[in-house]
HTML snippet that shows the backbone in 3Dmol.js (N, CA, C, O; Angstrom):
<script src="https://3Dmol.org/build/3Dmol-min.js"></script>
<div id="view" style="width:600px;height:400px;position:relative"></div>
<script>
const pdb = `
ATOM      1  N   UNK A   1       0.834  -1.174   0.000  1.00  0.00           N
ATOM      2  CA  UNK A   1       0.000   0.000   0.000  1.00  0.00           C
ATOM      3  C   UNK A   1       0.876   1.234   0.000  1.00  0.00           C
ATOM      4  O   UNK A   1       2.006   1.355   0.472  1.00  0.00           O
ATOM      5  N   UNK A   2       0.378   1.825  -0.415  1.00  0.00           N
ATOM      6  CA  UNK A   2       1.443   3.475  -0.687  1.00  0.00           C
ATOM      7  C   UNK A   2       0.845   4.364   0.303  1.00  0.00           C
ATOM      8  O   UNK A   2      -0.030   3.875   1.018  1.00  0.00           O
ATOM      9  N   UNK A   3       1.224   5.806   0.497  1.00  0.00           N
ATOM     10  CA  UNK A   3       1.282   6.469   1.455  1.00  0.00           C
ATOM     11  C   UNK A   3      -0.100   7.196   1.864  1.00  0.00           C
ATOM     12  O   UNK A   3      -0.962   7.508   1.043  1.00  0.00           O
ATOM     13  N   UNK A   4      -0.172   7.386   3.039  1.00  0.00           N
ATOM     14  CA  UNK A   4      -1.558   8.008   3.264  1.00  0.00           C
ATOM     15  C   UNK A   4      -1.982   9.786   2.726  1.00  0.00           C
ATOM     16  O   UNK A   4      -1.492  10.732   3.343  1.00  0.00           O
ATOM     17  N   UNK A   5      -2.879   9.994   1.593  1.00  0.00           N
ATOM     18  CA  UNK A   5      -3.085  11.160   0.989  1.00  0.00           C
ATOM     19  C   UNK A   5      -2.461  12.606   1.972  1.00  0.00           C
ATOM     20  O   UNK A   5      -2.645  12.412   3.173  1.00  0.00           O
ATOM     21  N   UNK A   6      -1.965  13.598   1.742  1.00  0.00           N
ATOM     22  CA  UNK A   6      -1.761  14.612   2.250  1.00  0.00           C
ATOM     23  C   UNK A   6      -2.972  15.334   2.159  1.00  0.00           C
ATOM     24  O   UNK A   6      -3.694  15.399   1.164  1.00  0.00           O
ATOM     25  N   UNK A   7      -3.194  15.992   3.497  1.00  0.00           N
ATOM     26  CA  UNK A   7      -4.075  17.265   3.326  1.00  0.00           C
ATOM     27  C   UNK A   7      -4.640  17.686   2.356  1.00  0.00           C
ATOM     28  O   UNK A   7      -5.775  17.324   2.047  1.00  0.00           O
ATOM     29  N   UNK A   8      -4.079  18.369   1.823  1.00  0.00           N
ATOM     30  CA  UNK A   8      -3.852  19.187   0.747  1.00  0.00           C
ATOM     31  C   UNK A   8      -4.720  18.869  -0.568  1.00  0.00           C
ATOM     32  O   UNK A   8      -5.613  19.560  -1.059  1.00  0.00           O
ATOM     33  N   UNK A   9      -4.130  17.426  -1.074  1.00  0.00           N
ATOM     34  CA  UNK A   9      -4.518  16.981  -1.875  1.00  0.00           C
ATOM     35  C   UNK A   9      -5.952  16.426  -1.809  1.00  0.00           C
ATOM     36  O   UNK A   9      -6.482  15.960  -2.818  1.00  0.00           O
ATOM     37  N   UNK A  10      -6.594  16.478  -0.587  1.00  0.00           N
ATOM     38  CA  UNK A  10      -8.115  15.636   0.165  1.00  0.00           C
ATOM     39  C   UNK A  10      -8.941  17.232  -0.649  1.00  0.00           C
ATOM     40  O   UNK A  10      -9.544  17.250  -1.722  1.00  0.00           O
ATOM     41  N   UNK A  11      -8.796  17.919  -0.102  1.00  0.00           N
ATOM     42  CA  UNK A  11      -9.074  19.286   0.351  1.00  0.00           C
ATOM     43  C   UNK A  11      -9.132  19.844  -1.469  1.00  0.00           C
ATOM     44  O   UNK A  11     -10.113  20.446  -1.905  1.00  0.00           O
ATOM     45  N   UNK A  12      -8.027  19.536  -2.255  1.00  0.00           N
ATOM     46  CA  UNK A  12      -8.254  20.102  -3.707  1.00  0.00           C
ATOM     47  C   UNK A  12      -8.938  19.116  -4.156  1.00  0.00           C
ATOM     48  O   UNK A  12      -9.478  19.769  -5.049  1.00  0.00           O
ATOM     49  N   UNK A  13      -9.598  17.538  -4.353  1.00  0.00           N
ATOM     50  CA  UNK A  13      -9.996  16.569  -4.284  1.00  0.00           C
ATOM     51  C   UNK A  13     -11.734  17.203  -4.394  1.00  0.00           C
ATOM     52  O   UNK A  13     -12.575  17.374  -5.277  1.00  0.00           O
ATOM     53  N   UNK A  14     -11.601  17.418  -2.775  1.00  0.00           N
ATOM     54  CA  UNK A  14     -13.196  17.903  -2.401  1.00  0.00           C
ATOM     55  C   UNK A  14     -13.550  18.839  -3.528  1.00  0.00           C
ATOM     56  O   UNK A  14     -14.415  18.595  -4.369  1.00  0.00           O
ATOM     57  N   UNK A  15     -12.672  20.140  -3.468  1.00  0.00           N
ATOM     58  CA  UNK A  15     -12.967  21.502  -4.145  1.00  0.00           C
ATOM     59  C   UNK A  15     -13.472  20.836  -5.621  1.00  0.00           C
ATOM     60  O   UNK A  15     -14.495  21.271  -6.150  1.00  0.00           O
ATOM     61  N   UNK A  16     -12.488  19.481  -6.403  1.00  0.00           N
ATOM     62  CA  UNK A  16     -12.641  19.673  -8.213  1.00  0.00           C
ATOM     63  C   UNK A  16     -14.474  18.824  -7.823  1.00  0.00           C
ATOM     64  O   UNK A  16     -15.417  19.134  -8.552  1.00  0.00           O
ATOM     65  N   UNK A  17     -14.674  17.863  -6.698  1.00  0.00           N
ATOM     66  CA  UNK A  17     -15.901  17.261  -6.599  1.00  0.00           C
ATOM     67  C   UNK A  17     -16.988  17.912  -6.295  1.00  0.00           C
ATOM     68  O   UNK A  17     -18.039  17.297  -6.473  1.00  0.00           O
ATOM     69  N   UNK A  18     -17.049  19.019  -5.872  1.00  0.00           N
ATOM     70  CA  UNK A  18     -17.480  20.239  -5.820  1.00  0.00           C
ATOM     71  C   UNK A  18     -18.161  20.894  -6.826  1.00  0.00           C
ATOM     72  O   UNK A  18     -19.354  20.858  -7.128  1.00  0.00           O
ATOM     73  N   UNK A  19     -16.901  21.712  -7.466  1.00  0.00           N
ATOM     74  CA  UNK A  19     -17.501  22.077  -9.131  1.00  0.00           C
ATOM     75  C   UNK A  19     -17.797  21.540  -9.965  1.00  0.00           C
ATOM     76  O   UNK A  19     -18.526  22.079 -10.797  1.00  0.00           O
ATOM     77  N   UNK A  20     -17.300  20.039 -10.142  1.00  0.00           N
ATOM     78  CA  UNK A  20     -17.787  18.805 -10.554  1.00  0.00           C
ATOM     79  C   UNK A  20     -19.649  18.749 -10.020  1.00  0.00           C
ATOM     80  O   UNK A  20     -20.595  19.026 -10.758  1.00  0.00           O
ATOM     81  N   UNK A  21     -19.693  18.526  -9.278  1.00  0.00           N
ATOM     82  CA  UNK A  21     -21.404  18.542  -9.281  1.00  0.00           C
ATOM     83  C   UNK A  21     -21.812  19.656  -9.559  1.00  0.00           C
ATOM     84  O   UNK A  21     -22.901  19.462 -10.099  1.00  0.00           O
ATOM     85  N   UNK A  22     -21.573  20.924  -9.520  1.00  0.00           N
ATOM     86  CA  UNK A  22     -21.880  22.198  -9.953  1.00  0.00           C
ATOM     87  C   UNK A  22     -21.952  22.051 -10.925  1.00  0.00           C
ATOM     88  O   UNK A  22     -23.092  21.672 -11.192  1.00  0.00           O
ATOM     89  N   UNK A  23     -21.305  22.133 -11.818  1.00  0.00           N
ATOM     90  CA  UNK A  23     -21.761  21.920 -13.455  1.00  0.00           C
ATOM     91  C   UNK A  23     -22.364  20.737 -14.018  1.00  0.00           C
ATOM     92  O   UNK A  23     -23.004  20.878 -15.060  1.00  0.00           O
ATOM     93  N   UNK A  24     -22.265  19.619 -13.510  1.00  0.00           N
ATOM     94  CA  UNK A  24     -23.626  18.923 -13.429  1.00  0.00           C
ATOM     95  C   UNK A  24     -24.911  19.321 -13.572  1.00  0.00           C
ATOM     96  O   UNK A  24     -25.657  19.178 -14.540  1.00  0.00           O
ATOM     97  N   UNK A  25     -25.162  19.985 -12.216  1.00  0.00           N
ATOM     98  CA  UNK A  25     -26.567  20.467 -12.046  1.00  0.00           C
ATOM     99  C   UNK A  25     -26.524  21.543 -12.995  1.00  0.00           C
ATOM    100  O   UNK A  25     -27.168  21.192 -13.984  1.00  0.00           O
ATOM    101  N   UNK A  26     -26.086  22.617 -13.126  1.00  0.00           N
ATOM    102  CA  UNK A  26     -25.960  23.562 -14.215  1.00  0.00           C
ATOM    103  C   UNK A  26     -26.764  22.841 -15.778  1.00  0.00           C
ATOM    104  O   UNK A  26     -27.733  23.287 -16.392  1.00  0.00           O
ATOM    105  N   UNK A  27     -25.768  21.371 -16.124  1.00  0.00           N
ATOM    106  CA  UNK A  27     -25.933  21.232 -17.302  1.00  0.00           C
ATOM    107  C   UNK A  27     -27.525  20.288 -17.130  1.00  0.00           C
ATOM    108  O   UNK A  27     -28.234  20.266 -18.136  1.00  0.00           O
ATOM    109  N   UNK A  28     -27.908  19.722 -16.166  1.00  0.00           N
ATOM    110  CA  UNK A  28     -29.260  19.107 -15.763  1.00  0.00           C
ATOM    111  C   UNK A  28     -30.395  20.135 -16.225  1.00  0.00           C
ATOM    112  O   UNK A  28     -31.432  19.871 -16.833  1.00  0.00           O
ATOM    113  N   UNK A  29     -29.849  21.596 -15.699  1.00  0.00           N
ATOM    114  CA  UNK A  29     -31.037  22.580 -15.727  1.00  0.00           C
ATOM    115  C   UNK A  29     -31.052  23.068 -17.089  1.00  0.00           C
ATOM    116  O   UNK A  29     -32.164  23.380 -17.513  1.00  0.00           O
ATOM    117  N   UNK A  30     -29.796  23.240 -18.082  1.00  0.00           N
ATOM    118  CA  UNK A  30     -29.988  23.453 -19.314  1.00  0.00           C
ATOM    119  C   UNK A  30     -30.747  22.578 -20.369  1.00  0.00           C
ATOM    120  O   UNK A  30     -31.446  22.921 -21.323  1.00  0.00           O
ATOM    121  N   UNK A  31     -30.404  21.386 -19.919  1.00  0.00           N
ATOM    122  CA  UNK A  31     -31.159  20.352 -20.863  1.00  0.00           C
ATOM    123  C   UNK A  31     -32.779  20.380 -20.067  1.00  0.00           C
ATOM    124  O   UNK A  31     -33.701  20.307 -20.879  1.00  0.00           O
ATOM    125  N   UNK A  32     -33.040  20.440 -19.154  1.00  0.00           N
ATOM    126  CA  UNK A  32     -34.328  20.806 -19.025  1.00  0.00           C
ATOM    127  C   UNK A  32     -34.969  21.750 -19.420  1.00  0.00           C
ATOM    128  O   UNK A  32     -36.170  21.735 -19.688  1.00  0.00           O
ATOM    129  N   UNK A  33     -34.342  22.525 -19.482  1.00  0.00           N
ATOM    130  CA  UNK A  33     -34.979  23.871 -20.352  1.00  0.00           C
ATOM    131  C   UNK A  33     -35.197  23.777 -21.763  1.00  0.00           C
ATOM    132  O   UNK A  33     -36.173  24.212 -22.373  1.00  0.00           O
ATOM    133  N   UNK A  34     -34.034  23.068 -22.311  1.00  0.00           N
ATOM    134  CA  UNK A  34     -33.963  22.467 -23.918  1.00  0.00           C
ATOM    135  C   UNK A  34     -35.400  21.718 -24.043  1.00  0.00           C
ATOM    136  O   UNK A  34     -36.199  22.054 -24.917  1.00  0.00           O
ATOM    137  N   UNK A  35     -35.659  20.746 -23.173  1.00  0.00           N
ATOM    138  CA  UNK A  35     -36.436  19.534 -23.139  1.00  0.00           C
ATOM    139  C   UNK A  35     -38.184  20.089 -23.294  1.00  0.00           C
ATOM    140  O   UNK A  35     -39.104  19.672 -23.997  1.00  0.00           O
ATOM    141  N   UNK A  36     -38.081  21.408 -22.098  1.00  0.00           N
ATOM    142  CA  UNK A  36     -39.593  21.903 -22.161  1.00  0.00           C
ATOM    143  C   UNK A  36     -39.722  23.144 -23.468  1.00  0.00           C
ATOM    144  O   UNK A  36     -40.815  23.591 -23.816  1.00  0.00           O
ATOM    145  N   UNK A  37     -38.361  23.594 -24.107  1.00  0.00           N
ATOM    146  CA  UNK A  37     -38.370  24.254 -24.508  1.00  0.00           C
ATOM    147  C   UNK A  37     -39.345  23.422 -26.467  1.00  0.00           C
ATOM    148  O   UNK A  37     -40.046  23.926 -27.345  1.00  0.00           O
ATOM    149  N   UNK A  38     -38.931  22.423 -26.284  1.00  0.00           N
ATOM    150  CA  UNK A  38     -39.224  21.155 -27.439  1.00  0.00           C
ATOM    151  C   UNK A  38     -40.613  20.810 -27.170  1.00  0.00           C
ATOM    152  O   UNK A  38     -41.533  20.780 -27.988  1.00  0.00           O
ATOM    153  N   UNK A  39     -40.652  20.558 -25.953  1.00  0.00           N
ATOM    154  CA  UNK A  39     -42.012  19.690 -25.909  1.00  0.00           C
ATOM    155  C   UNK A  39     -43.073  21.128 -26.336  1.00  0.00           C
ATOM    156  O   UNK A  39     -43.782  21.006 -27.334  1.00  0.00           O
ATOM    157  N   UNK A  40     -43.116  22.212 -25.678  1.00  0.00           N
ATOM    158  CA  UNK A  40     -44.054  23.100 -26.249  1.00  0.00           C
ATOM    159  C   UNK A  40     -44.010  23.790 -27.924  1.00  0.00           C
ATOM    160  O   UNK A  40     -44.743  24.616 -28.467  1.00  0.00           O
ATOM    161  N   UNK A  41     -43.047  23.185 -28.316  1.00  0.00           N
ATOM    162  CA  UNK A  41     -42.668  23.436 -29.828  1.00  0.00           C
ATOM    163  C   UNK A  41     -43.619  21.936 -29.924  1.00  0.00           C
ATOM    164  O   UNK A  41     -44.763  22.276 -30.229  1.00  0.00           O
ATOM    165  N   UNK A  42     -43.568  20.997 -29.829  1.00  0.00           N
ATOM    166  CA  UNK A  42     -44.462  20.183 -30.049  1.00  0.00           C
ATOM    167  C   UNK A  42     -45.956  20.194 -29.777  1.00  0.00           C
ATOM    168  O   UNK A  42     -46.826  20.131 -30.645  1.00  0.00           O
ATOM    169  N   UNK A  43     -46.087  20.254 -28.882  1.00  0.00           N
ATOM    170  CA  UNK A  43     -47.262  21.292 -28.289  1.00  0.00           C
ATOM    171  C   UNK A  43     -48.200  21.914 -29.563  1.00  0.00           C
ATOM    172  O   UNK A  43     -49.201  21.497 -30.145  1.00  0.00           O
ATOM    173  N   UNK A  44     -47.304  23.206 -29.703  1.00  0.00           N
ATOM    174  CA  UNK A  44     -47.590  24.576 -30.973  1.00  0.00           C
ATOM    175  C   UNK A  44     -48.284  23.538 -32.507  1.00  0.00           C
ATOM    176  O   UNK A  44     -49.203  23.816 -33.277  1.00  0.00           O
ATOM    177  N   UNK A  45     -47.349  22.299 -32.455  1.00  0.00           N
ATOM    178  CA  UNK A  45     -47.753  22.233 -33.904  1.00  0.00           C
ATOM    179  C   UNK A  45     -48.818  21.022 -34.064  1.00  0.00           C
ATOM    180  O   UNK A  45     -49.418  20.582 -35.045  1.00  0.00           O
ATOM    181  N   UNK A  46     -48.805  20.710 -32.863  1.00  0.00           N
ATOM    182  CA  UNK A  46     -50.090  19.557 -32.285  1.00  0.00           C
ATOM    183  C   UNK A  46     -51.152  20.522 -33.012  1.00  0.00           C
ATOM    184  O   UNK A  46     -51.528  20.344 -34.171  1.00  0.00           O
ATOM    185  N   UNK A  47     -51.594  21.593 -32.160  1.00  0.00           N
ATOM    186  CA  UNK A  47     -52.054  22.469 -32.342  1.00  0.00           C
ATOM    187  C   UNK A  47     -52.773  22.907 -33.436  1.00  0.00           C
ATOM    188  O   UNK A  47     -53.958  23.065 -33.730  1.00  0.00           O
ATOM    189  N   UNK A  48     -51.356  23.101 -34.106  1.00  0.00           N
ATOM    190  CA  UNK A  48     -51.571  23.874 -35.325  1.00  0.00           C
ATOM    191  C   UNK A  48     -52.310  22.736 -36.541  1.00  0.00           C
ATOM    192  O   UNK A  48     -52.731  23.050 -37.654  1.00  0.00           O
ATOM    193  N   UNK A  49     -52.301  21.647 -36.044  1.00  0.00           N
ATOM    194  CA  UNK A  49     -52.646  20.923 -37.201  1.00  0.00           C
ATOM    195  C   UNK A  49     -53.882  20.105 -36.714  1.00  0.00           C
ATOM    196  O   UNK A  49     -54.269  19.118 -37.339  1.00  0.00           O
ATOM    197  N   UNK A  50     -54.624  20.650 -35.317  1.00  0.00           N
ATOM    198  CA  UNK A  50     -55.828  20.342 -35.400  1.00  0.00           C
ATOM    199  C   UNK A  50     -56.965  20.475 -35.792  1.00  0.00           C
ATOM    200  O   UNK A  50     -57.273  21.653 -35.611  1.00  0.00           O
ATOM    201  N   UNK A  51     -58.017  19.760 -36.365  1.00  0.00           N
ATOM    202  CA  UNK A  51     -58.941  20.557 -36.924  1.00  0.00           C
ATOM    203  C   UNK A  51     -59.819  21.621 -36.239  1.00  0.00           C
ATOM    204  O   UNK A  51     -60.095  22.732 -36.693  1.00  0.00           O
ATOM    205  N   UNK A  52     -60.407  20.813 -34.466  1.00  0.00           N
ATOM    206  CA  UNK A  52     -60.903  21.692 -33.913  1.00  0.00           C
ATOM    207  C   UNK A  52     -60.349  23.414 -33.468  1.00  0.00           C
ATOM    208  O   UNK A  52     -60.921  24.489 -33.291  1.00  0.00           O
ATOM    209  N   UNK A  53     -59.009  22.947 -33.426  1.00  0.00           N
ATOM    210  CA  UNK A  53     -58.187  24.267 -32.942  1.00  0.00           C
ATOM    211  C   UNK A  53     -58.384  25.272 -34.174  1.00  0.00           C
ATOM    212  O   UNK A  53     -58.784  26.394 -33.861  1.00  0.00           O
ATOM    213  N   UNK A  54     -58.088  24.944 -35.939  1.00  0.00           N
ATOM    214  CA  UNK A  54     -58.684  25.595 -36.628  1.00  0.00           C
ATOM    215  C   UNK A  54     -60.000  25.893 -36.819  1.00  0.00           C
ATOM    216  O   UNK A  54     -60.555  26.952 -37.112  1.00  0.00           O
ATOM    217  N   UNK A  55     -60.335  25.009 -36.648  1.00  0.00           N
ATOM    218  CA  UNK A  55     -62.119  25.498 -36.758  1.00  0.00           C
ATOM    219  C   UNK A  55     -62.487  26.900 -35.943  1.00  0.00           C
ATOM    220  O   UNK A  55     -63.018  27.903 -36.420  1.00  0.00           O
ATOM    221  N   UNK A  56     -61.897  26.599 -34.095  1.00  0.00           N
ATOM    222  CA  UNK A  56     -62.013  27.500 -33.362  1.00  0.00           C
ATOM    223  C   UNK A  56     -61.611  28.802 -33.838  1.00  0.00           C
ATOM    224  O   UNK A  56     -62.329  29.790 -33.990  1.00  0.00           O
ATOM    225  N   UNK A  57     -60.050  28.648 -34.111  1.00  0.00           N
ATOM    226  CA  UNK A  57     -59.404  29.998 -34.431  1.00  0.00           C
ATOM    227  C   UNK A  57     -60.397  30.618 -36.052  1.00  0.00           C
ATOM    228  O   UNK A  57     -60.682  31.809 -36.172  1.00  0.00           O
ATOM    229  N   UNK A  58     -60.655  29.917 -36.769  1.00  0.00           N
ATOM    230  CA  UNK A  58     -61.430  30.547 -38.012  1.00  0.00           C
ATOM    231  C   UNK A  58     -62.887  31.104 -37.568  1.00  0.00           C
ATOM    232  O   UNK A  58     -63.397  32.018 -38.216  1.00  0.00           O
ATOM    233  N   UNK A  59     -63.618  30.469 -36.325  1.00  0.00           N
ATOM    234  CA  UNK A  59     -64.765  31.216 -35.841  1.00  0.00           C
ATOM    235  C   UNK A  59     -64.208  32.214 -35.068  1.00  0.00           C
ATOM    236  O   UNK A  59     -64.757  33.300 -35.253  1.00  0.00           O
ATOM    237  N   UNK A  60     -62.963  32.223 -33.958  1.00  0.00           N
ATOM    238  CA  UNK A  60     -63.204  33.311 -33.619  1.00  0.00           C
ATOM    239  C   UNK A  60     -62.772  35.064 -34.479  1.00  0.00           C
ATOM    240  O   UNK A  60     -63.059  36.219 -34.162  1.00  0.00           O
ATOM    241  N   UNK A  61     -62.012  34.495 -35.590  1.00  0.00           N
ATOM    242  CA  UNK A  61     -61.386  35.813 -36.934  1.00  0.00           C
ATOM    243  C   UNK A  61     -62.724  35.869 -37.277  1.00  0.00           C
ATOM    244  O   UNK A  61     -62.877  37.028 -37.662  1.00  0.00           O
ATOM    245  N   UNK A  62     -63.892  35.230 -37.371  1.00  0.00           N
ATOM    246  CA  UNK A  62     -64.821  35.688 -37.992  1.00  0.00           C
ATOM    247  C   UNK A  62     -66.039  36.263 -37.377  1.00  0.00           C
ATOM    248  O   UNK A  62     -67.080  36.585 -37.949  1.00  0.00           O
ATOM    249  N   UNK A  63     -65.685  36.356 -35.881  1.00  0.00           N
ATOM    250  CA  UNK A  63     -66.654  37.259 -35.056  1.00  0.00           C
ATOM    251  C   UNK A  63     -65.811  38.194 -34.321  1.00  0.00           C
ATOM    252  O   UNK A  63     -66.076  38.496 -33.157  1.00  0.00           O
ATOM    253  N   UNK A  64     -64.709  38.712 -35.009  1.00  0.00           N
ATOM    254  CA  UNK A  64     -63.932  39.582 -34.334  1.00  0.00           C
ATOM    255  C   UNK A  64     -63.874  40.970 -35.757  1.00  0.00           C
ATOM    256  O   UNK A  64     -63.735  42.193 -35.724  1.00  0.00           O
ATOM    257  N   UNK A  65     -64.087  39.824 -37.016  1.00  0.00           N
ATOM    258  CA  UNK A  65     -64.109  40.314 -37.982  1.00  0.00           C
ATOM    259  C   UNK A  65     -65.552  41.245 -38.277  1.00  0.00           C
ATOM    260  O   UNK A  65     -65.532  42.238 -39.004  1.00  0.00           O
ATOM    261  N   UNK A  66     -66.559  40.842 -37.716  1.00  0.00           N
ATOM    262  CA  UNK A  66     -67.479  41.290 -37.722  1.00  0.00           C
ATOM    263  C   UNK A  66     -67.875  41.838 -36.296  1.00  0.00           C
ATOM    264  O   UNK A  66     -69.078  41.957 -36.062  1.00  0.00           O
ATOM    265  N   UNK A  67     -67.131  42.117 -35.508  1.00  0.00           N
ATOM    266  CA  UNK A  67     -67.615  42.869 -34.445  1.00  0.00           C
ATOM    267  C   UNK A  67     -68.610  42.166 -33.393  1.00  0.00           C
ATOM    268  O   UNK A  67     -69.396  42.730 -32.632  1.00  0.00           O
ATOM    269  N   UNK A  68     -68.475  41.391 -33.480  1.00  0.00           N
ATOM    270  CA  UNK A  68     -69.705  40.437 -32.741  1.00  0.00           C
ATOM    271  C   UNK A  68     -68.973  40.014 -31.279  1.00  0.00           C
ATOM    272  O   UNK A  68     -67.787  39.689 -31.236  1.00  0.00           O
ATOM    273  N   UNK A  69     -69.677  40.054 -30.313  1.00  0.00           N
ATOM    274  CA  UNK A  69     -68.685  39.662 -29.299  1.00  0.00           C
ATOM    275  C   UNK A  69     -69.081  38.261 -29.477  1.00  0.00           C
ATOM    276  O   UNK A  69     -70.022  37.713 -30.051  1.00  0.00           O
ATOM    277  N   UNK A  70     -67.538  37.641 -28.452  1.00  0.00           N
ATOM    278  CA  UNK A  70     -67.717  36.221 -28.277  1.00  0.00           C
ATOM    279  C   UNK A  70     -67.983  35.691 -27.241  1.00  0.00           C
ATOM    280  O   UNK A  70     -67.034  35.616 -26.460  1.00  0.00           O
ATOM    281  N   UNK A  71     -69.057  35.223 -26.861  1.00  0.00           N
ATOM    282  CA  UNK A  71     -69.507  34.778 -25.437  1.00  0.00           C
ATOM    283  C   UNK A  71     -69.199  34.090 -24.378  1.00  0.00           C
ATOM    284  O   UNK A  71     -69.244  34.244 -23.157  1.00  0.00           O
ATOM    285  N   UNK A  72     -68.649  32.739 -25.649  1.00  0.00           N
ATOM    286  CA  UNK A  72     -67.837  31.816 -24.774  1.00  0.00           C
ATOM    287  C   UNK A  72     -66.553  31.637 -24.616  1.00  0.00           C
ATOM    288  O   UNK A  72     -65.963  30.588 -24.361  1.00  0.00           O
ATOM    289  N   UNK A  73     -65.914  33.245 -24.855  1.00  0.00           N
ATOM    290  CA  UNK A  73     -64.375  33.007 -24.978  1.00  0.00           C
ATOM    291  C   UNK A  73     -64.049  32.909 -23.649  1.00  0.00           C
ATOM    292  O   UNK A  73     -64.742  33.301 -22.710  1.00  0.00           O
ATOM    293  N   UNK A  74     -62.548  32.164 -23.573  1.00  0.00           N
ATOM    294  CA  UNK A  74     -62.474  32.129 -21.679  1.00  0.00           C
ATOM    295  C   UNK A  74     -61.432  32.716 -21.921  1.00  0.00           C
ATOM    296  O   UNK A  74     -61.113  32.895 -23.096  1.00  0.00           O
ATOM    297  N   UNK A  75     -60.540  33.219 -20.763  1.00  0.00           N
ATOM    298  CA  UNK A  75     -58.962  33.846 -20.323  1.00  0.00           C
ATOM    299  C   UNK A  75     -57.981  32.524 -21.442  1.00  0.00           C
ATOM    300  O   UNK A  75     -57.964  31.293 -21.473  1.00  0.00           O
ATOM    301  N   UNK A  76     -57.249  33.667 -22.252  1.00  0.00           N
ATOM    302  CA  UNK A  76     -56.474  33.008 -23.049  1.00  0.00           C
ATOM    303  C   UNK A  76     -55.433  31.939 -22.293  1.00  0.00           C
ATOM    304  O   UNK A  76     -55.246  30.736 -22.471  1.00  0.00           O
ATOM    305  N   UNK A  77     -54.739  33.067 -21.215  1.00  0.00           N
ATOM    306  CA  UNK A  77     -53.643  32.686 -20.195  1.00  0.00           C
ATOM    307  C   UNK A  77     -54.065  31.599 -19.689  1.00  0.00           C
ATOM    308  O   UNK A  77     -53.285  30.664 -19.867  1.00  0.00           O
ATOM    309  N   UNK A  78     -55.200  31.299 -19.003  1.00  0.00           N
ATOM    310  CA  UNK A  78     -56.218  29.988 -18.199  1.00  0.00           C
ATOM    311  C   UNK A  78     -55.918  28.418 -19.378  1.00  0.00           C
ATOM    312  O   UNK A  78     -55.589  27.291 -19.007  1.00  0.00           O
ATOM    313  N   UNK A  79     -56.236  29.005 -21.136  1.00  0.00           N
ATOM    314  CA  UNK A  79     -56.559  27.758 -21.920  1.00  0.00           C
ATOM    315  C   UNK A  79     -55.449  27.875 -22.432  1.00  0.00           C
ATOM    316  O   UNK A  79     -55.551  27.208 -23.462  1.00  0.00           O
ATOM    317  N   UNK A  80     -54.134  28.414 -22.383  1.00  0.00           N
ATOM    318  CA  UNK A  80     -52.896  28.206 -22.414  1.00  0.00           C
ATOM    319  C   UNK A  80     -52.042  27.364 -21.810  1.00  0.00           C
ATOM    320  O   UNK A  80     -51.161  26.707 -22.365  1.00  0.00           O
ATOM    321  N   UNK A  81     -52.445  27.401 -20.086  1.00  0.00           N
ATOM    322  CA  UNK A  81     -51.826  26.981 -18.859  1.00  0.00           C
ATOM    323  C   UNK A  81     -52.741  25.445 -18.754  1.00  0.00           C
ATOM    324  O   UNK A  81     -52.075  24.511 -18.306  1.00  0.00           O
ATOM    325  N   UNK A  82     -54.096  25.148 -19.105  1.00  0.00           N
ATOM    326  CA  UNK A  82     -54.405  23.768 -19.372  1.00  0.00           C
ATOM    327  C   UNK A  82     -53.971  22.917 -20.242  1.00  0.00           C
ATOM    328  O   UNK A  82     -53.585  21.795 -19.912  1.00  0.00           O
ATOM    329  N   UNK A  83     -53.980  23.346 -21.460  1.00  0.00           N
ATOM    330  CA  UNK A  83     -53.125  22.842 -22.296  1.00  0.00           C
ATOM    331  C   UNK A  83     -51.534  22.252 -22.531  1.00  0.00           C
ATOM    332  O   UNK A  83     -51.096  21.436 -23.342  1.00  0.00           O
ATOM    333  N   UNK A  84     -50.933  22.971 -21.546  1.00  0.00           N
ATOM    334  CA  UNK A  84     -49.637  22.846 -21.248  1.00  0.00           C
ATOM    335  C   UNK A  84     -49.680  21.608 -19.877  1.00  0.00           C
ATOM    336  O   UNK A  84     -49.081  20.537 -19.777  1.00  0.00           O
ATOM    337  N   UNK A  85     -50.259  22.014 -19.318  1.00  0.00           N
ATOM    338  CA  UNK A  85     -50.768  21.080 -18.298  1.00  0.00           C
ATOM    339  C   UNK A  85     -51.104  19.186 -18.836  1.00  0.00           C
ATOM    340  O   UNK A  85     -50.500  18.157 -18.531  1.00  0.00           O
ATOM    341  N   UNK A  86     -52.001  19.359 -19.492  1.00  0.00           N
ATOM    342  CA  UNK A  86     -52.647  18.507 -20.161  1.00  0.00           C
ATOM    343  C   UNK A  86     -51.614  17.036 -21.282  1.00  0.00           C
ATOM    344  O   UNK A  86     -51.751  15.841 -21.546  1.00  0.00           O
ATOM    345  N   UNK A  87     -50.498  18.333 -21.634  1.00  0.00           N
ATOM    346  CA  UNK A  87     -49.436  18.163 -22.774  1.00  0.00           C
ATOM    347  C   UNK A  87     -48.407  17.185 -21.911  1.00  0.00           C
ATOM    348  O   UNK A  87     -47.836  16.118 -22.135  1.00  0.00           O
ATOM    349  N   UNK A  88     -48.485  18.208 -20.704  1.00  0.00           N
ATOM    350  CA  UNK A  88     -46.870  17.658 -19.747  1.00  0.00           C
ATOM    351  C   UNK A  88     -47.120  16.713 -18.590  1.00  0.00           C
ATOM    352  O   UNK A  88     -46.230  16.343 -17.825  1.00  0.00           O
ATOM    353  N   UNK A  89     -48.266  16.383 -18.519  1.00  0.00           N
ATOM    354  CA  UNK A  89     -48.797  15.429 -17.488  1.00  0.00           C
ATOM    355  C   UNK A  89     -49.044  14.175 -18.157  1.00  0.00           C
ATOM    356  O   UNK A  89     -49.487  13.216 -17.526  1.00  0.00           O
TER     357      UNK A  89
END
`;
const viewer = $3Dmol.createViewer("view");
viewer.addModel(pdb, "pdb");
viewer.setStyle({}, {cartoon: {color: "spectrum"}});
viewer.zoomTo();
viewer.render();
</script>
């Protein structure tokens, strides 16, 4: 067996295991961001290529177009935040 570690070397050891998990987690939180940043790009074109979602969006250009209010519109932010919900669950 060879000699028992110096101080020193325990101690710079700790410090590189240290920033070593630091940029870990760093790079954990980037690819999560990548990850949700995709899934709602997936999301968008779900979306975009539904019929009901067009149907909706073409009735509501056409009572906005004509001044008509819309009765049953709800909080955009609300059927944004379900949807996303809905997507990621």
């Amino acid at each position: 067996m060879g000699e028992p570690a110096r101080q020193a070397e325990v101690v710079d050891l700790g410090e590189y295991l240290d920033k070593t998990i630091i940029e870990l987690d760093n790079t954990i939180r980037e690819l999560q961001a990548t990850r949700t940043a995709f899934a709602i790009k997936r999301a968008v074109l779900r979306a975009a290529t539904s019929g009901s979602i067009q149907q909706g969006a073409a009735d509501y250009e056409t009572r906005v177009g004509e001044q008509r209010p819309y009765e049953d519109a709800q909080d955009p932010a609300q059927l944004i935040a379900e949807a996303h919900r809905r997507f990621v669950t």
